[in-house]
N, CA, C and O atoms as a Maestro MAE file, in Angstrom:
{
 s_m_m2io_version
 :::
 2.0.0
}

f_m_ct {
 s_m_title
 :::
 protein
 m_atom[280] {
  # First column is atom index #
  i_m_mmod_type
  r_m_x_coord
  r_m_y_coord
  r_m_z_coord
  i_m_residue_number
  s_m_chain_name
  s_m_pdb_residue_name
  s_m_pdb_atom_name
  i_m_atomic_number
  :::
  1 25 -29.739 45.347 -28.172 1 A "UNK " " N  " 7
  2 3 -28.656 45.445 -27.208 1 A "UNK " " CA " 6
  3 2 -29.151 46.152 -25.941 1 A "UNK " " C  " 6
  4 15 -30.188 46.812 -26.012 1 A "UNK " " O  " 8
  5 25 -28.566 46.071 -24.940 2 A "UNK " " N  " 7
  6 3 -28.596 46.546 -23.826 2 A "UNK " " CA " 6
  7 2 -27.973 47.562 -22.769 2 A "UNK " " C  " 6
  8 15 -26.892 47.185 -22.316 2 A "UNK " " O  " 8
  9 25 -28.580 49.115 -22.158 3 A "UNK " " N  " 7
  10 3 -28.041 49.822 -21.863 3 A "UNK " " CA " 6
  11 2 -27.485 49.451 -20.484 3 A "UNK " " C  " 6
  12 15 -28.383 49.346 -19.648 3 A "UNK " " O  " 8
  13 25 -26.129 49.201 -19.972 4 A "UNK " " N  " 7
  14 3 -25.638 48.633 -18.699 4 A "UNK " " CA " 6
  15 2 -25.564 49.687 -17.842 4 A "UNK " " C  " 6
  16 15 -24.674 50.416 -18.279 4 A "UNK " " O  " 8
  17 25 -25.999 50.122 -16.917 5 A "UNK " " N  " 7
  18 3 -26.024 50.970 -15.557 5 A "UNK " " CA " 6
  19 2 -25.021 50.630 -14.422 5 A "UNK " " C  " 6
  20 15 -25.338 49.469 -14.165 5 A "UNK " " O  " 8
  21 25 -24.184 50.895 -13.741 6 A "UNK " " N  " 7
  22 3 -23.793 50.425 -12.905 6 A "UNK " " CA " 6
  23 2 -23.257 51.864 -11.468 6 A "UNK " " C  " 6
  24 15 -22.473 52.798 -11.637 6 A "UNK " " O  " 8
  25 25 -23.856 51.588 -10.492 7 A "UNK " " N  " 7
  26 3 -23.675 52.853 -9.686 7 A "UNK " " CA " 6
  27 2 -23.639 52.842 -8.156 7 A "UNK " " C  " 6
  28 15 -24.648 52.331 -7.671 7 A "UNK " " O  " 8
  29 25 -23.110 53.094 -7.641 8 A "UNK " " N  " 7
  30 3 -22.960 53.261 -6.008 8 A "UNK " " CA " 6
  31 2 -23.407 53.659 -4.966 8 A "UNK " " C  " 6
  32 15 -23.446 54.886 -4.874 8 A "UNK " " O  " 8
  33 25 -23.766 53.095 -4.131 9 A "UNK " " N  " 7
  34 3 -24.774 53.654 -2.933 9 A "UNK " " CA " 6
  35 2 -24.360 53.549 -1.660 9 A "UNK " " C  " 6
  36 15 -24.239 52.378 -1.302 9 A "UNK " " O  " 8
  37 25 -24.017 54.612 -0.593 10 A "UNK " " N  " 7
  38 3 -23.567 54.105 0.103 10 A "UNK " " CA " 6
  39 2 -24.832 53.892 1.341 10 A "UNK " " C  " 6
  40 15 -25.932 54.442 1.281 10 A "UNK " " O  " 8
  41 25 -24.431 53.073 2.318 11 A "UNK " " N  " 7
  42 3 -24.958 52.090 3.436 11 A "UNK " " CA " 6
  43 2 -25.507 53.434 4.186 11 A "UNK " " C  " 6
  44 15 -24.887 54.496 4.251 11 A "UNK " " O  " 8
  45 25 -26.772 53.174 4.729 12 A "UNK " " N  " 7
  46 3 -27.979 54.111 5.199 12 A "UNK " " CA " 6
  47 2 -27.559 53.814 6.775 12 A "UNK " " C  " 6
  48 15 -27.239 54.709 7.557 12 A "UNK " " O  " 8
  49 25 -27.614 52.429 7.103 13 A "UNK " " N  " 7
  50 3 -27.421 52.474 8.567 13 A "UNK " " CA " 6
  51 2 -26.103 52.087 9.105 13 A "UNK " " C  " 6
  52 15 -25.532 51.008 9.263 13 A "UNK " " O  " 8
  53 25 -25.787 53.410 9.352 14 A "UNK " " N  " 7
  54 3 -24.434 53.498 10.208 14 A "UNK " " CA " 6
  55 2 -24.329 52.708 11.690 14 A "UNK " " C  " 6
  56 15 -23.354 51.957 11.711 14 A "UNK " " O  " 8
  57 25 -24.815 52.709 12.460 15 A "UNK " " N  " 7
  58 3 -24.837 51.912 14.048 15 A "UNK " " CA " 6
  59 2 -24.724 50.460 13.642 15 A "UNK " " C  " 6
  60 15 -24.188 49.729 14.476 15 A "UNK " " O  " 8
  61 25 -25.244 49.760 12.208 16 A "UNK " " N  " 7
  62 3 -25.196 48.374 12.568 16 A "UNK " " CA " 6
  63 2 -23.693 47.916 12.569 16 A "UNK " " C  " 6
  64 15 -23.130 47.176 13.376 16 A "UNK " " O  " 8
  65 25 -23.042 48.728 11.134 17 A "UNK " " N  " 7
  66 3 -21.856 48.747 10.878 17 A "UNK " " CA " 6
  67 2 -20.626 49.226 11.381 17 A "UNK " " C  " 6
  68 15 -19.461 49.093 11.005 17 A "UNK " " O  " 8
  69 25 -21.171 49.819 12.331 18 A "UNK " " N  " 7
  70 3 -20.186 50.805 12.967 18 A "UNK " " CA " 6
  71 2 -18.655 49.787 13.173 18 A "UNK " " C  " 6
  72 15 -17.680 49.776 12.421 18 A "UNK " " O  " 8
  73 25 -18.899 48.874 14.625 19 A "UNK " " N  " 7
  74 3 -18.172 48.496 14.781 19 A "UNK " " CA " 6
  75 2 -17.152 48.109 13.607 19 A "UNK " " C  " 6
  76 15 -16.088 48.723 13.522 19 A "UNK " " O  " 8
  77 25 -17.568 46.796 12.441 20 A "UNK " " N  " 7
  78 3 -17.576 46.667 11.126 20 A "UNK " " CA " 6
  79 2 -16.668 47.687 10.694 20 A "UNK " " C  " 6
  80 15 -15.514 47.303 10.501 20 A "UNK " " O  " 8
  81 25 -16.964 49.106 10.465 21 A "UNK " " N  " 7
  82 3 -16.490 50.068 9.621 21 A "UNK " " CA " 6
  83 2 -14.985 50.326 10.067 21 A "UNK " " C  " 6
  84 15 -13.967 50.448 9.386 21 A "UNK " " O  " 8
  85 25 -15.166 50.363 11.294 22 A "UNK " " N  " 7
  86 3 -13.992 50.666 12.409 22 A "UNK " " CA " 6
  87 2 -12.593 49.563 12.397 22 A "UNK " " C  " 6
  88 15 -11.387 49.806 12.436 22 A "UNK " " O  " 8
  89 25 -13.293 48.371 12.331 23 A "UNK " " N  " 7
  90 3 -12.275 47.678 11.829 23 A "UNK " " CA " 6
  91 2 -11.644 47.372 10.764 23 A "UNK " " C  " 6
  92 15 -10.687 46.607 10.884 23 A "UNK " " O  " 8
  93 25 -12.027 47.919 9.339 24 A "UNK " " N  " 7
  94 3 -12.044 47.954 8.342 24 A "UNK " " CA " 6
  95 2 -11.157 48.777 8.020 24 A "UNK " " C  " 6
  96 15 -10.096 48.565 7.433 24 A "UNK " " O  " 8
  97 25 -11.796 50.191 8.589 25 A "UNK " " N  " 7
  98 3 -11.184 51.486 8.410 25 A "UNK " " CA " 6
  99 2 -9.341 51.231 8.845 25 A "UNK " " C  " 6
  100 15 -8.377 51.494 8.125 25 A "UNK " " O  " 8
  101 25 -9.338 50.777 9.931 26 A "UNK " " N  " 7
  102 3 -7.971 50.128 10.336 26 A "UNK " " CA " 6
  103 2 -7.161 49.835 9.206 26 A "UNK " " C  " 6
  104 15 -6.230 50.474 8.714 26 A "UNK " " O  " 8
  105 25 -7.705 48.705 8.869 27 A "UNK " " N  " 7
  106 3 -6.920 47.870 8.183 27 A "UNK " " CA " 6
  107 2 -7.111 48.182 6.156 27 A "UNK " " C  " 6
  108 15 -6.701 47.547 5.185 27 A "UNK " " O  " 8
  109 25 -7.755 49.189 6.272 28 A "UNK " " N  " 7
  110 3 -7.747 50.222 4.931 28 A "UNK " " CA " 6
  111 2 -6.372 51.089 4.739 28 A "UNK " " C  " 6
  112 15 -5.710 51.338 3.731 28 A "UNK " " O  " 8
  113 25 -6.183 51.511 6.358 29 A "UNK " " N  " 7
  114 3 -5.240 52.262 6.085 29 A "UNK " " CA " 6
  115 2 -3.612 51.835 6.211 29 A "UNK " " C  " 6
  116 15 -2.540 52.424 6.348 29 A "UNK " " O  " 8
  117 25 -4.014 50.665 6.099 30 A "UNK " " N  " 7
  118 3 -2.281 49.738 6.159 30 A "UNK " " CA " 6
  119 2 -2.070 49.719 4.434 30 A "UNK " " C  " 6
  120 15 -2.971 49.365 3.672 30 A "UNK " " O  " 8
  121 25 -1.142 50.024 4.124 31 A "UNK " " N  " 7
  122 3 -0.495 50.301 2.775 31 A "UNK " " CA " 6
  123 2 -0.833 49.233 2.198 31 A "UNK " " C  " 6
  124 15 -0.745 48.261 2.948 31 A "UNK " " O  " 8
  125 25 -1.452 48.833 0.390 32 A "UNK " " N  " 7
  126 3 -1.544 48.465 -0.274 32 A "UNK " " CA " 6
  127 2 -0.631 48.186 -1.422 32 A "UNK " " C  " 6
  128 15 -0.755 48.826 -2.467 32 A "UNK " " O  " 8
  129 25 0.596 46.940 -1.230 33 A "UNK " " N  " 7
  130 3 1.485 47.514 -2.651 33 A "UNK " " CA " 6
  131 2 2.594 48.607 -2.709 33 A "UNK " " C  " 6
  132 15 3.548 48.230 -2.027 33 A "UNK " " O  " 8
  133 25 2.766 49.560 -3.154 34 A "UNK " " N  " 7
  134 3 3.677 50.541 -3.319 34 A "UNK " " CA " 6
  135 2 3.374 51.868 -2.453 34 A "UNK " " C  " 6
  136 15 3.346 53.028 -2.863 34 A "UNK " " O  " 8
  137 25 3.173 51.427 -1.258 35 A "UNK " " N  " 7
  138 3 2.433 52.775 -0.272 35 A "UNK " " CA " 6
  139 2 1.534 53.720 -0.658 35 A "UNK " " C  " 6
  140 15 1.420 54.929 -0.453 35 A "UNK " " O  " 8
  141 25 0.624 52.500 -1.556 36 A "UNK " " N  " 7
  142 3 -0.514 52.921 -1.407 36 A "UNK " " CA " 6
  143 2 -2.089 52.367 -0.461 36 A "UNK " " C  " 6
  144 15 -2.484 51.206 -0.351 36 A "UNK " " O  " 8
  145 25 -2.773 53.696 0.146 37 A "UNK " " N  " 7
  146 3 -4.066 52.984 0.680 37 A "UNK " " CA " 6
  147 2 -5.323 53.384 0.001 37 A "UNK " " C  " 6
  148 15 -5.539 54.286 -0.808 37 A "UNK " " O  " 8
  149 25 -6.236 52.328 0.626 38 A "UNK " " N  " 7
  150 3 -7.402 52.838 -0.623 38 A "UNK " " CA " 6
  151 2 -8.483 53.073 0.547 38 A "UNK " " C  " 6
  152 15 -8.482 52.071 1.262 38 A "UNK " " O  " 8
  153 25 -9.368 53.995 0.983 39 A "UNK " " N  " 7
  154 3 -10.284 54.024 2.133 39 A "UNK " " CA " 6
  155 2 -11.573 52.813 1.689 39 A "UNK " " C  " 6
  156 15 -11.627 52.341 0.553 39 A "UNK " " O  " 8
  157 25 -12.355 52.512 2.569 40 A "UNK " " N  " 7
  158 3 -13.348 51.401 2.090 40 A "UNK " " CA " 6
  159 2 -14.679 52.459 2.629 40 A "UNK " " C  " 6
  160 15 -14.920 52.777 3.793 40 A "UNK " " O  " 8
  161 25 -15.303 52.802 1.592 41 A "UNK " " N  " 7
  162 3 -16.189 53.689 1.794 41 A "UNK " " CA " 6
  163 2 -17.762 53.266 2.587 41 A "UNK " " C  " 6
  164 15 -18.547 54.068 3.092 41 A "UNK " " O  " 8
  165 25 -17.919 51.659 2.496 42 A "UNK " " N  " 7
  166 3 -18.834 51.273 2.720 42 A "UNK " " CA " 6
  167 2 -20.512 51.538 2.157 42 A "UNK " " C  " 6
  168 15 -21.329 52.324 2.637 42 A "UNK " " O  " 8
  169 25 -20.680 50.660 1.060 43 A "UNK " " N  " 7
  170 3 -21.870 51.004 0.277 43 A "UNK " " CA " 6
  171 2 -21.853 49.648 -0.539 43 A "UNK " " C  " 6
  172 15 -21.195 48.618 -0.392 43 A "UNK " " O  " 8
  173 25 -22.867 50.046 -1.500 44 A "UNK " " N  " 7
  174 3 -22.595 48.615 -2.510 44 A "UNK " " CA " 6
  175 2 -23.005 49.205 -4.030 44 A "UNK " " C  " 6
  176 15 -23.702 50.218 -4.079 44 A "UNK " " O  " 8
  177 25 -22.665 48.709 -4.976 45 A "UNK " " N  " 7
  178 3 -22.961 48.755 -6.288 45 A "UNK " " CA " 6
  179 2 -24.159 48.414 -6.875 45 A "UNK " " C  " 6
  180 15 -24.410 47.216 -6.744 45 A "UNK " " O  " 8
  181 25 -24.891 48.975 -7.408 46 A "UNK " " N  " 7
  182 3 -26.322 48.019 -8.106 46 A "UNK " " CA " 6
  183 2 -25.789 48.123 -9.296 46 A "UNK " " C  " 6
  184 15 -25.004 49.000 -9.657 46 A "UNK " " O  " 8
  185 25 -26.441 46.721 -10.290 47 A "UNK " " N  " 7
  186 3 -26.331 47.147 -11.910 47 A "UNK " " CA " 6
  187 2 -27.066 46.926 -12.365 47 A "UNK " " C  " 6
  188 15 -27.434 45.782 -12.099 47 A "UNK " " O  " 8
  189 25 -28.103 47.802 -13.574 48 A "UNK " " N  " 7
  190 3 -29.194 47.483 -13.450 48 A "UNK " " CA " 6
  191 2 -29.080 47.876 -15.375 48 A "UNK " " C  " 6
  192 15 -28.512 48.795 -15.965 48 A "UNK " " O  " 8
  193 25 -29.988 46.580 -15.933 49 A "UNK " " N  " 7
  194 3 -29.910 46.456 -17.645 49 A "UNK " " CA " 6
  195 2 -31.415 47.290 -17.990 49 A "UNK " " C  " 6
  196 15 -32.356 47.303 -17.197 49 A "UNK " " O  " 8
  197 25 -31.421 47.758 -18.914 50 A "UNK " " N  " 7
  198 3 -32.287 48.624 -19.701 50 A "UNK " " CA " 6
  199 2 -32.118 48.120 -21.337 50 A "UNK " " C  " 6
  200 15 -31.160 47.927 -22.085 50 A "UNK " " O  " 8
  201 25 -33.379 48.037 -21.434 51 A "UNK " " N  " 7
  202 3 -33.428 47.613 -23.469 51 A "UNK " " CA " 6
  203 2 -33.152 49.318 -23.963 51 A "UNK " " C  " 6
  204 15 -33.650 50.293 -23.399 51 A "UNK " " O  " 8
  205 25 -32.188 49.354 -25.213 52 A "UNK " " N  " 7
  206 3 -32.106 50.607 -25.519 52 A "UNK " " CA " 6
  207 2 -33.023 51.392 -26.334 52 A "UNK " " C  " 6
  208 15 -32.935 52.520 -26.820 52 A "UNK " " O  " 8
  209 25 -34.224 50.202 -26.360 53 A "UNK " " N  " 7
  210 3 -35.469 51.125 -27.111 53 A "UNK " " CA " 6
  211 2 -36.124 51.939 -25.666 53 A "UNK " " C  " 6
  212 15 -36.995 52.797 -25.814 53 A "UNK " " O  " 8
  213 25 -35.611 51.574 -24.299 54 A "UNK " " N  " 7
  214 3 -36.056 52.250 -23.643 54 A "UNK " " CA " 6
  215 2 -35.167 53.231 -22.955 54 A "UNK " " C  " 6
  216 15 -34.878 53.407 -21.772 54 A "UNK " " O  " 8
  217 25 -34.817 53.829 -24.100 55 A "UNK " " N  " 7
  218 3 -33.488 55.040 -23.205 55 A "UNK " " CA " 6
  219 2 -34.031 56.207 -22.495 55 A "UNK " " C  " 6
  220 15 -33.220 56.935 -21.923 55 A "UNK " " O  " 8
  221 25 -35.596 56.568 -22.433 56 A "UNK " " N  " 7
  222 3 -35.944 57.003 -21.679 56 A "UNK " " CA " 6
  223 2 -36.182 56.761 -20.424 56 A "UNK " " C  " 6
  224 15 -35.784 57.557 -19.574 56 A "UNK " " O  " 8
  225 25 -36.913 55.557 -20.059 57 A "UNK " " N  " 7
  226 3 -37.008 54.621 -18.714 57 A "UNK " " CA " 6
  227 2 -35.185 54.971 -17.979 57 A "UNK " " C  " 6
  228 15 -34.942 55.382 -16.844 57 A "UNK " " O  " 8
  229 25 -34.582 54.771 -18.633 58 A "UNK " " N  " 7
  230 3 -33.621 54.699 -17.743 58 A "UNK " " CA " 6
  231 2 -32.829 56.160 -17.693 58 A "UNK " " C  " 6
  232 15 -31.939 56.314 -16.857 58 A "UNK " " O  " 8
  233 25 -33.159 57.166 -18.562 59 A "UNK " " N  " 7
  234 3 -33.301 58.406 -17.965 59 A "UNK " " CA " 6
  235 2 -34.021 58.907 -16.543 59 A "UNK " " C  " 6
  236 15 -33.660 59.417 -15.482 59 A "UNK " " O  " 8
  237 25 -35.054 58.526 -17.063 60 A "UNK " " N  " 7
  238 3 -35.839 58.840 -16.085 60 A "UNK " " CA " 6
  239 2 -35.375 57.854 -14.628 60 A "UNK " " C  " 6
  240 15 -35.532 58.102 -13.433 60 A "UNK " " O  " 8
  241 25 -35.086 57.303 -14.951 61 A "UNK " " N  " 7
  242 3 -34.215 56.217 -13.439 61 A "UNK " " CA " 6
  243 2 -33.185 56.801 -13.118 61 A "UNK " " C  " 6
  244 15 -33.159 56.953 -11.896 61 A "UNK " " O  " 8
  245 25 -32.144 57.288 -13.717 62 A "UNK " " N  " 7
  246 3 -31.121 57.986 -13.403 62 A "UNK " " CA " 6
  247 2 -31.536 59.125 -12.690 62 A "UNK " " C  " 6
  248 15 -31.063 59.391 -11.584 62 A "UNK " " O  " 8
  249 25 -32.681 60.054 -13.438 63 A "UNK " " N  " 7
  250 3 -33.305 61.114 -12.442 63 A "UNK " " CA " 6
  251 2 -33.633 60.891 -10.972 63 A "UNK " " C  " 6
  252 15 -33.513 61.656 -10.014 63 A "UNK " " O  " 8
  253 25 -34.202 59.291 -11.072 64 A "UNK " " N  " 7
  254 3 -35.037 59.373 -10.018 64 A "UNK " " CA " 6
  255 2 -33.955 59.122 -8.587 64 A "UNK " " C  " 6
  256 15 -33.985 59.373 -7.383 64 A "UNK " " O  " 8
  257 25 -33.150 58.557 -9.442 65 A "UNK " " N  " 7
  258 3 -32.087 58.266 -7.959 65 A "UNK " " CA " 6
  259 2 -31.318 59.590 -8.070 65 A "UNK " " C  " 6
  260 15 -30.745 59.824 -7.006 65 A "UNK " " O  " 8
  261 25 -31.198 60.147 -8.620 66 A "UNK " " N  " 7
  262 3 -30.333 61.746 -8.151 66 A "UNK " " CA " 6
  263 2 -28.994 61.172 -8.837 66 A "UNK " " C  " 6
  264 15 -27.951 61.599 -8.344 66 A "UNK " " O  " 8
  265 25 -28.872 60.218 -9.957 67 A "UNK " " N  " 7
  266 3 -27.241 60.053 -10.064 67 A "UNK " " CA " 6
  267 2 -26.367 60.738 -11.092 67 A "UNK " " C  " 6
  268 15 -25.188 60.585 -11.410 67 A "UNK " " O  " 8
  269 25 -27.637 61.799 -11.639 68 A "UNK " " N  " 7
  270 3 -26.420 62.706 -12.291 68 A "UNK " " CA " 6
  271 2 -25.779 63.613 -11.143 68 A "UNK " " C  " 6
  272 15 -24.697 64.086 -11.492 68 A "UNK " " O  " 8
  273 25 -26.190 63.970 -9.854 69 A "UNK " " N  " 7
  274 3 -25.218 65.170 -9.427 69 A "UNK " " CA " 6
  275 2 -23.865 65.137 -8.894 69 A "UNK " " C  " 6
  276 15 -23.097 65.959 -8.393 69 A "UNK " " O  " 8
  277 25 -23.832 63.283 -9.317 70 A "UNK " " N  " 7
  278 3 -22.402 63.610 -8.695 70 A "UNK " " CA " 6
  279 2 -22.100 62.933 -8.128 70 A "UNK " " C  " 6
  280 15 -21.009 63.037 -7.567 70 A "UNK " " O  " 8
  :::
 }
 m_bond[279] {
  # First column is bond index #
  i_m_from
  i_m_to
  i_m_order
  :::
  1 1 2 1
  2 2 3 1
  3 3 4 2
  4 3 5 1
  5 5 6 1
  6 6 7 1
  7 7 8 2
  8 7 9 1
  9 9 10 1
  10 10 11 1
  11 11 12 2
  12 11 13 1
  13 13 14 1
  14 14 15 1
  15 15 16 2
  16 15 17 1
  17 17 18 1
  18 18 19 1
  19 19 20 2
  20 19 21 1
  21 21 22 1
  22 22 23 1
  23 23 24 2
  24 23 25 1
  25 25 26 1
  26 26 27 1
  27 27 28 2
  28 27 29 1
  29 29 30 1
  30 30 31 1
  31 31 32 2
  32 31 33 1
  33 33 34 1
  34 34 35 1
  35 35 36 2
  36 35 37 1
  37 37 38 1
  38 38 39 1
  39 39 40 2
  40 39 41 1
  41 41 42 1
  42 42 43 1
  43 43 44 2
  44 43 45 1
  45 45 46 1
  46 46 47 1
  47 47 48 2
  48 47 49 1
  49 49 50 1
  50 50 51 1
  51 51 52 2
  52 51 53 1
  53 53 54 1
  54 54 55 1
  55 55 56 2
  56 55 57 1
  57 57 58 1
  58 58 59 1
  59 59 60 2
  60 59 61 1
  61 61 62 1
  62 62 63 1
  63 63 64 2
  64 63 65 1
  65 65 66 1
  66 66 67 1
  67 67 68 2
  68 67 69 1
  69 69 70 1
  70 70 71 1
  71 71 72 2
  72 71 73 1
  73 73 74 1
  74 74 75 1
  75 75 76 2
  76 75 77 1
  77 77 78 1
  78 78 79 1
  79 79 80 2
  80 79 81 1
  81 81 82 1
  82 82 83 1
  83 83 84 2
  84 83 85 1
  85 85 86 1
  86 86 87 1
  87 87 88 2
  88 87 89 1
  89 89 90 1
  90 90 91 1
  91 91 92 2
  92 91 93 1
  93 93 94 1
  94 94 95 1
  95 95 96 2
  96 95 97 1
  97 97 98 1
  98 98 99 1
  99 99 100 2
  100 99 101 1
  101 101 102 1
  102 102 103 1
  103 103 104 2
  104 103 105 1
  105 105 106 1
  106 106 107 1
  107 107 108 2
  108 107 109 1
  109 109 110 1
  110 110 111 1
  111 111 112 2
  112 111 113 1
  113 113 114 1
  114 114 115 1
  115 115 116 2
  116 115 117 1
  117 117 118 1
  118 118 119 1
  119 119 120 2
  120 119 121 1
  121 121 122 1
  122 122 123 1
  123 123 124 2
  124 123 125 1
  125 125 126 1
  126 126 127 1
  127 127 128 2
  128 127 129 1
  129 129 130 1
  130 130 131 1
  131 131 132 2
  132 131 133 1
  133 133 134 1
  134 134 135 1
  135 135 136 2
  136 135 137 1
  137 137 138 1
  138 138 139 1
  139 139 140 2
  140 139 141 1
  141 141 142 1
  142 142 143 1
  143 143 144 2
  144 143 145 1
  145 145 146 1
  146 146 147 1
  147 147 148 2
  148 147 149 1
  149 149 150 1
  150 150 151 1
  151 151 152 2
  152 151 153 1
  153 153 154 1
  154 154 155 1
  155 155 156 2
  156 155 157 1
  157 157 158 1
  158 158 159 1
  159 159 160 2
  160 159 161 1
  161 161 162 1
  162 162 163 1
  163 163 164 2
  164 163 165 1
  165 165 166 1
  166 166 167 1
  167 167 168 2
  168 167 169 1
  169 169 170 1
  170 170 171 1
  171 171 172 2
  172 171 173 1
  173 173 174 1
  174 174 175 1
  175 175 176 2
  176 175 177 1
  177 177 178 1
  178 178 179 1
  179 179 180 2
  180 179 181 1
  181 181 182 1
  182 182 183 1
  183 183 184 2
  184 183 185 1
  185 185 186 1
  186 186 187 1
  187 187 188 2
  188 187 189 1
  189 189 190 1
  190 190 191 1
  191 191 192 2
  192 191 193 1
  193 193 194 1
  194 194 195 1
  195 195 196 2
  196 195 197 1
  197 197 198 1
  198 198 199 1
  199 199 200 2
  200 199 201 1
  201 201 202 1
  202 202 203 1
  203 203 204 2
  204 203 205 1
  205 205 206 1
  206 206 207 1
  207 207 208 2
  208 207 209 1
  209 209 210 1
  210 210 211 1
  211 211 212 2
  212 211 213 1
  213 213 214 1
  214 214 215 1
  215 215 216 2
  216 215 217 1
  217 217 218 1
  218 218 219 1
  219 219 220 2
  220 219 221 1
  221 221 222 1
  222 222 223 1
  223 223 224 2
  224 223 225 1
  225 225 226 1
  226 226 227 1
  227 227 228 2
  228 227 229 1
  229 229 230 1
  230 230 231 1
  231 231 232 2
  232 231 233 1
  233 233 234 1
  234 234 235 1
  235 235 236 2
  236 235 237 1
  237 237 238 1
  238 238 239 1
  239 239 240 2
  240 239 241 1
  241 241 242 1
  242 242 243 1
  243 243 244 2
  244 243 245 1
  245 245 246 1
  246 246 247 1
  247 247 248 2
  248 247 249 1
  249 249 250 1
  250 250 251 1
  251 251 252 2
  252 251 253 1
  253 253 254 1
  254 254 255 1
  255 255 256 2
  256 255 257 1
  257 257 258 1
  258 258 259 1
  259 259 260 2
  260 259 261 1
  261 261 262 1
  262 262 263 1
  263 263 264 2
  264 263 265 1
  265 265 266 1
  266 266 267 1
  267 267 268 2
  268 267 269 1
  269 269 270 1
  270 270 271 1
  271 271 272 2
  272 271 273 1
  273 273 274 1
  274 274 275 1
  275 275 276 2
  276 275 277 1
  277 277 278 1
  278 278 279 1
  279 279 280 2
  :::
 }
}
């Protein structure tokens, strides 16, 4: 079986997106449903599979990206 990873990163270059973000950001904050909004943080998800005979490898991957702090 297989250990599933899945984790968030957000977007490094701000100036390309800017404009992008700005309009987004707008229309993030127009109510969703029952007056709720959700902000759009701008980033993307990786998911990345690990064999669970290698639960170290993907320790050590988790280290390497910093994604235990948080």
């Amino acid at each position: 079986s297989l250990i599933k990873l899945v984790y968030f990163s957000r977007h490094e270059d701000i100036q390309t997106d800017d404009k992008r973000r700005r309009r987004l950001k707008h229309r993030a904050l127009v109510p969703i449903g029952h007056k709720r909004s959700y902000p759009i943080l701008g980033g993307r998800l990786h998911f990345v599979k690990f064999e669970t005979g290698n639960l170290n490898d993907c320790l050590d991957f988790i280290n390497s990206k910093q994604l235990h702090h948080g």
